[in-house]
C-alpha positions in Angstrom: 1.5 131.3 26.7 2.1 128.4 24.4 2.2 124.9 25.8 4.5 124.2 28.7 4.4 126.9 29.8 6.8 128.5 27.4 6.5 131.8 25.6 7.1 132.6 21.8 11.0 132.9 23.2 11.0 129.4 24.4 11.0 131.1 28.1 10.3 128.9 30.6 8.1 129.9 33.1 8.5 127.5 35.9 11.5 125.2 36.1 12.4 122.3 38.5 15.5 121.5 39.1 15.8 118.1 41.2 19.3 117.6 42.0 21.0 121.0 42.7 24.6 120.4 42.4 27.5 120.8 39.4 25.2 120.1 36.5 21.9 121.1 37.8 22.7 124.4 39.4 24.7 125.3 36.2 21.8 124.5 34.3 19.6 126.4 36.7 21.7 129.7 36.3 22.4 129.6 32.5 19.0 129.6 31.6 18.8 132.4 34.3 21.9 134.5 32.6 20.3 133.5 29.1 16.3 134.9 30.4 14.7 131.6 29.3 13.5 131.1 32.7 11.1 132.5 35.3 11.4 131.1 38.5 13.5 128.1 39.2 13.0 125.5 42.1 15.3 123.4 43.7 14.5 119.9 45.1 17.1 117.5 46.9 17.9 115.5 49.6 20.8 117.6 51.2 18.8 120.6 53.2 22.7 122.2 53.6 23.2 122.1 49.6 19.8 123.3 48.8 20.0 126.3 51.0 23.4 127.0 49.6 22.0 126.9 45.9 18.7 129.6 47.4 21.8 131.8 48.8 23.9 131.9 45.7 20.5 132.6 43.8 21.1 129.5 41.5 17.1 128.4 42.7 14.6 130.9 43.9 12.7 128.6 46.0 13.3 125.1 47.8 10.1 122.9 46.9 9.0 119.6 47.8 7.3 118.3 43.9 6.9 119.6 40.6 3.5 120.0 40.6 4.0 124.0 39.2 6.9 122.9 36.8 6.8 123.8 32.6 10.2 121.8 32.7 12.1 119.9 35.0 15.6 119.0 34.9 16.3 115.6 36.8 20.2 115.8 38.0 20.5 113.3 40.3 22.9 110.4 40.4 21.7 108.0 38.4 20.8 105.1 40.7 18.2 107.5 42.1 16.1 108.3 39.0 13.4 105.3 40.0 12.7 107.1 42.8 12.6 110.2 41.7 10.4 109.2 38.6 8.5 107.8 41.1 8.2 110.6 42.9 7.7 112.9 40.2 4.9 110.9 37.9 2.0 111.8 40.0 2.6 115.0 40.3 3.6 116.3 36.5 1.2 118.5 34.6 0.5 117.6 31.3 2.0 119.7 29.7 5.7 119.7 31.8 8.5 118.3 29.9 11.1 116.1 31.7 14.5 115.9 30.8 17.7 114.6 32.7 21.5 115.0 33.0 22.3 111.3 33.5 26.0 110.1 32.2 24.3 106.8 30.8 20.9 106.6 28.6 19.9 102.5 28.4 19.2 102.3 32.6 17.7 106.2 32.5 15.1 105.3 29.5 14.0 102.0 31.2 13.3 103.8 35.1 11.4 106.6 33.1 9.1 104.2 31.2 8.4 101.8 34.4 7.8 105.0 36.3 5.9 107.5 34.1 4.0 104.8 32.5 1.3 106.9 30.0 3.6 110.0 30.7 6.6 108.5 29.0 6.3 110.9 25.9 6.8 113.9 28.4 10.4 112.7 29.3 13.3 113.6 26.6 16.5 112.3 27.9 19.8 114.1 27.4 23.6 113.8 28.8 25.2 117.8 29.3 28.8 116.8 28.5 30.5 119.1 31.2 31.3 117.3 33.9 34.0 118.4 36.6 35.8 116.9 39.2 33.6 118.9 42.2 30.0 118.6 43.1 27.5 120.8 45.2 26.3 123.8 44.7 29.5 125.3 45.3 30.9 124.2 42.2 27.7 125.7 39.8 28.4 128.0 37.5 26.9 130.0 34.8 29.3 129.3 31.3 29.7 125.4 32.7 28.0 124.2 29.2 29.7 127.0 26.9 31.0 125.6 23.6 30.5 121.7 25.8 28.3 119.1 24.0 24.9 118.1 25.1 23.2 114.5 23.7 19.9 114.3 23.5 18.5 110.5 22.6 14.7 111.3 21.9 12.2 108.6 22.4 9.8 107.5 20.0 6.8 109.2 21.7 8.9 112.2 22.4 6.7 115.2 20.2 8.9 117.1 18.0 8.4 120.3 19.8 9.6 118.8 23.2 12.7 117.6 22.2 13.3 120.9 20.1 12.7 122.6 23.3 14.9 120.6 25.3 17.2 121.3 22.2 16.6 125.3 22.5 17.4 124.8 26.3 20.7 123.8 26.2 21.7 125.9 22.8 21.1 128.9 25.4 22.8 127.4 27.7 25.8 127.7 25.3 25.9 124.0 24.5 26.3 122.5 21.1 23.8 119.5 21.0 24.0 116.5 19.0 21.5 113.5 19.2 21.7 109.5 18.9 20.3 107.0 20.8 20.6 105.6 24.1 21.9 102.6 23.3 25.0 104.2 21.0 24.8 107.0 23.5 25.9 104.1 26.1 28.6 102.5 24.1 30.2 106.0 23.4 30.7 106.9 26.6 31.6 103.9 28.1 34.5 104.2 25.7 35.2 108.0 26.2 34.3 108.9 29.8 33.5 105.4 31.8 36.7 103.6 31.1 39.2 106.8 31.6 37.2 107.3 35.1 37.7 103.6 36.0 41.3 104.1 35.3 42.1 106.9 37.1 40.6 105.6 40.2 42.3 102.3 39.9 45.6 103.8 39.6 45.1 106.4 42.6 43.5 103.1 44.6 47.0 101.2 43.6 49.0 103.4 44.9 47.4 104.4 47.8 47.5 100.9 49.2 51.1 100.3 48.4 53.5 100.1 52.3 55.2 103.1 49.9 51.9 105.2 49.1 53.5 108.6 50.6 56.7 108.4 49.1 54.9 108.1 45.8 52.0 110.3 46.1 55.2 112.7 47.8 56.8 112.5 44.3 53.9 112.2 42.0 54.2 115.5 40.0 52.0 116.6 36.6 51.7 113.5 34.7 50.3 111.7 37.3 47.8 114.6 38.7 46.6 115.2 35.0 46.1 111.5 34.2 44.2 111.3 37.8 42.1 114.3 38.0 39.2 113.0 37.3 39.7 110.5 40.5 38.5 113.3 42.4 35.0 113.4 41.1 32.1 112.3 43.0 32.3 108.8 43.9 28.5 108.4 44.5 28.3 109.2 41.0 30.7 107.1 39.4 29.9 104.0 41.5 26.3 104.4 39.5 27.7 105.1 36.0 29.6 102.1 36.3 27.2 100.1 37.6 24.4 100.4 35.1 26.7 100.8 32.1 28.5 97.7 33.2 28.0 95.6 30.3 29.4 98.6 27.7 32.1 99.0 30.0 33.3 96.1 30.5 33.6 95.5 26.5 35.9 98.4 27.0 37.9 97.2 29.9 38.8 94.0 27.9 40.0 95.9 24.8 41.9 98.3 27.0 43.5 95.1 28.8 44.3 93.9 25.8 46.3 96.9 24.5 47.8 96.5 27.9 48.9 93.1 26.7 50.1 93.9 23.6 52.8 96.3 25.2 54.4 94.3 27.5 56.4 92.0 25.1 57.3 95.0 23.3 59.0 96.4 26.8 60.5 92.7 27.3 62.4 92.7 24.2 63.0 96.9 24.8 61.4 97.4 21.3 62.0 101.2 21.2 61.0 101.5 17.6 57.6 99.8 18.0 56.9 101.9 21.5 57.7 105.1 19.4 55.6 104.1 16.4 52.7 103.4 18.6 53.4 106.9 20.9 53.9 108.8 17.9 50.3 107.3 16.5 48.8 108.0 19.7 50.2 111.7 19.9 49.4 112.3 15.9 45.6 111.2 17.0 45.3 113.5 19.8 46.7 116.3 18.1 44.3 116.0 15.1 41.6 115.5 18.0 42.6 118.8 19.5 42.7 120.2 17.1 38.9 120.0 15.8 39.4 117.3 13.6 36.8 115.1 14.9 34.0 117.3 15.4 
């Protein structure tokens, strides 16, 4: 057995999954579909989600530290990972590898270093880009990550053979991984995933405070429930991302206000011929992003 406990294959022996809900019991069963795992353990706060997760057979055991773990896969919220690094740092063998499935990279990389101190090079972050809008056990499943994108933003002390196994993880998952680092990682996804989430809340929180809220949620029909679905994701969550990508986001916010701006003279005047030129650029930019284009 080669370091980390990890076999010519890349097998994992041992694997810790802290955080046993969308992302981390998907995690926990592809590598179990995939055979690069032995035994998986779940840790969490939630006794009635964690038994769930040993019933469904995403974890094979409910533990209480990593002390046994070749890898573990930290898939908390992220306004828990200084705890949890806390919690974890002690208790690491030297050669476990550490990785995470937090939405932002900047706040992630700073608890890590203040918690695992000397152990920093252990810890490879990484964002699986497959979220959904439910949570829990419930919601794990197997092909979550297939054909999805996974960023990985490798530290400086990371050795090469970590992050490629981090890498390896998430290819047999069925991910397609990409790196960058966490500071472009955070700007990205402030753009491309924190703003739309903001939105979608703020509209659902409009309306639902408006004397006419049932009359419009009664006629609210598939524009409105695609542009909201993500409004039903975990709020926990969300209220985190935001939070400590704040300063990314906002940047966003402000451009998105000011396109915002920018339309309302043109619906003033009833401009149709600017409104269609700027639909028909926004529809010509999707389209070539559906189609591929951009990959």
């Amino acid at each position: 057995m080669s370091a980390a406990g990890r076999g010519a294959t890349g097998r994992f022996e041992r694997v810790a999954v802290v955080g046993v809900g969308l992302i981390g019991g998907s995690f926990a069963l592809a590598l179990k579909a995939a055979k690069r795992c032995g035994r998986v353990t779940g840790i969490g706060r939630g006794a009635a989600n964690l038994q769930l997760a040993l019933e469904r057979g995403i974890v094979d055991a409910i533990a209480q530290d990593v002390a046994d773990a070749d890898l573990v896969l930290v898939a908390t919220p992220v306004a828990q990972f200084p705890a949890v690094f806390g919690a974890i740092a002690p208790r690491l063998k030297p050669s476990a590898i550490v990785t995470d499935a937090g939405s932002t990279k900047r706040d992630v990389v700073a608890a890590a270093r203040a918690a695992l101190g000397a152990k920093i090079a252990q810890f490879v972050p990484a964002h699986p880009i497959a979220g959904a809008e439910k949570s829990g056990a419930t919601a794990a499943s197997a092909d979550l990550f297939h054909g999805r994108r996974v960023v990985l933003a490798p530290l400086p002390e990371n050795p090469a053979a970590s992050v490629q196994a981090v890498e390896d993880a998430w290819v047999a998952c069925g991910a397609r991984v990409s790196r960058m680092s966490a500071e472009e990682h955070d700007a990205v996804f402030a753009a491309v995933s924190h703003l739309p989430h903001l939105l979608a809340y703020a509209l659902v929180n409009e309306f639902a405070g408006r004397a006419n809220s049932a009359q419009l949620f009664g006629y609210a029909a598939g524009g409105f429930r695609d542009f909201t679905r993500i409004a039903s994701s975990h709020p926990e969550m969300w209220r985190d991302i935001c939070v400590a990508n704040r300063g990314p986001l906002l940047a966003e916010l402000d451009c998105y206000a000011e396109k915002l701006r920018a339309l309302r003279p043109l619906l003033e005047r009833g401009d149709g011929a600017a409104l269609e030129r700027l639909f028909a650029e926004a529809r010509a930019a999707r389209e070539r992003w559906l189609s591929g284009e951009f990959e």
